[in-house]
C-alpha positions in Angstrom: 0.0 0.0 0.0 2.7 2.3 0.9 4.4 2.0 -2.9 1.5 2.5 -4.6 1.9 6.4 -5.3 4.9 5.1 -6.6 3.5 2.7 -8.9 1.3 5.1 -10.1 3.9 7.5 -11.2 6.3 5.0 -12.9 3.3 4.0 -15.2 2.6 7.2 -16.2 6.5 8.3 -16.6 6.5 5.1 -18.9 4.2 6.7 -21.7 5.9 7.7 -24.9 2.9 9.7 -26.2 0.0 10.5 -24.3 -1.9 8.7 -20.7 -5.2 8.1 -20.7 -7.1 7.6 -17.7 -10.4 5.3 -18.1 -13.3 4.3 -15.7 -17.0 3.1 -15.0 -19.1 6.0 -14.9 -21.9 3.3 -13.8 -21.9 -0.1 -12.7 -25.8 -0.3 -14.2 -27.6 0.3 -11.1 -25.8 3.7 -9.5 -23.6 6.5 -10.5 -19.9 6.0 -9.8 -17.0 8.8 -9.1 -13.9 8.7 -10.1 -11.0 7.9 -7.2 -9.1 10.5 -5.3 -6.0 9.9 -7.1 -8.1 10.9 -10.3 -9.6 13.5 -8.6 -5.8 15.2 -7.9 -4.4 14.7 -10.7 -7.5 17.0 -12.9 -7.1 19.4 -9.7 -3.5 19.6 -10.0 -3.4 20.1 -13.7 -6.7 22.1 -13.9 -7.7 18.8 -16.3 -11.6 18.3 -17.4 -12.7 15.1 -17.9 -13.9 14.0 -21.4 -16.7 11.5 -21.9 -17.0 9.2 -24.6 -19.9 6.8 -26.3 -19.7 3.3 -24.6 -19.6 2.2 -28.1 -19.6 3.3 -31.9 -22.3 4.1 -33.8 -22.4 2.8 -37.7 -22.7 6.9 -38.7 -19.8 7.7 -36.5 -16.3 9.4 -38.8 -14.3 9.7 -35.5 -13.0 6.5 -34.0 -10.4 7.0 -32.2 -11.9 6.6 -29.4 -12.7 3.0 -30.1 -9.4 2.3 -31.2 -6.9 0.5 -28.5 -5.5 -3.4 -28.4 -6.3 -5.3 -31.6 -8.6 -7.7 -29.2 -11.0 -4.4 -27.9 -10.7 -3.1 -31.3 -12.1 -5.7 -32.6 -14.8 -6.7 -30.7 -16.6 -2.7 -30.9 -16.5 -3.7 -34.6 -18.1 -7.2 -34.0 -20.5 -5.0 -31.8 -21.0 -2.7 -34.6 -21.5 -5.2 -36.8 -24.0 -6.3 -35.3 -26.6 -3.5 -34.9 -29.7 -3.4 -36.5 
């Protein structure tokens, strides 16, 4: 418990481009915040948070979003795939 501020901070020294930070906004029955350490960091760098679709839409031209490991990749455009 005592490294984990540590921990924290050599994953996000390890980035070569950008860090994003990513969490449940809902576990389906109630709201959920975002933890403390969240919290101070968007304090500290005067960040706002930025929500995004759970998944694509078929008319959707930005996808980045949607876009990370080839496995989660892929299965938004199974998911995609297959809506009506």
């Amino acid at each position: 418990m005592a490294q984990e501020p540590f921990l924290m901070y050599s994953a996000m020294m390890s980035t070569q481009r950008r860090l994003v930070w990513l969490y449940a906004t809902s576990d389906g029955d109630k709201e959920q915040e975002a933890s403390t350490y969240i919290n101070r960091l968007t304090q500290q760098f005067d960040l706002k948070a930025q929500h995004f679709l759970a998944l694509p839409t078929p008319e959707l031209t930005e996808l980045d979003q949607f876009v990370g490991s080839p496995a989660s990749t892929l299965a938004h455009l199974v998911m995609v795939n297959r809506l009506p």
